[in-house]
N, C-alpha and C positions, 0 to 999 in steps of 0.2 A: 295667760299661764294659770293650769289652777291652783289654787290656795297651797294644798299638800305638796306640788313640786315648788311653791316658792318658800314654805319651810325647810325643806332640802338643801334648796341654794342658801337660804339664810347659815342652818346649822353646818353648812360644810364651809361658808364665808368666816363662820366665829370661829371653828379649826383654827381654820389656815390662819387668821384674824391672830388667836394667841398664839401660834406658832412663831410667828414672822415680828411679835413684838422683843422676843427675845433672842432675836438673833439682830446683833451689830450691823449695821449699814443698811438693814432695810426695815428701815423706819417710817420711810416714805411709803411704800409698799402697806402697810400694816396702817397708816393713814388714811389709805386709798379704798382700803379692805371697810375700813370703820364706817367712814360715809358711804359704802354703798351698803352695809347694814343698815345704817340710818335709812336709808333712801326706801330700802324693803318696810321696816317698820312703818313709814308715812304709808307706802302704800296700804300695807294691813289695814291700817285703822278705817283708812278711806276706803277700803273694800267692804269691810265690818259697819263702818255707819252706813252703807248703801241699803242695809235690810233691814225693814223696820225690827223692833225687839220683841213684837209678837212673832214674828215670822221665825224666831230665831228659839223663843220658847216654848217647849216640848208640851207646859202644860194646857199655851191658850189653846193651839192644834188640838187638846185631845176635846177642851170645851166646847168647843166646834163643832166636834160631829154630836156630842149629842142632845 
């Protein structure tokens, strides 16, 4: 999935996320919501450290060419 749609899923998770913490009886629900946030953030990081941090800075690329 790429990066931009799993911000999506994340920010439409945290919605419902605070939604469902204030409403009575679904608690569990808003539990379930939390850890699959969590689970998204693991992945981020683990996606983010796969590139090295030259690859990711705009200024080594422009050293490079010349």
């Amino acid at each position: 999935m790429p990066l931009n749609n799993l911000d999506t899923v994340r920010d439409t998770l945290a919605g419902i996320h605070a939604d469902l913490k204030r409403v009575p009886g679904l608690e569990l629900a808003a539990e379930l919501i939390e850890t699959a946030l969590l689970e998204i953030a693991v992945v981020e990081r683990r996606r983010i450290a796969r590139f090295p941090a030259a690859m990711l800075d705009a200024r080594a690329h422009m050293r490079s060419k010349n």
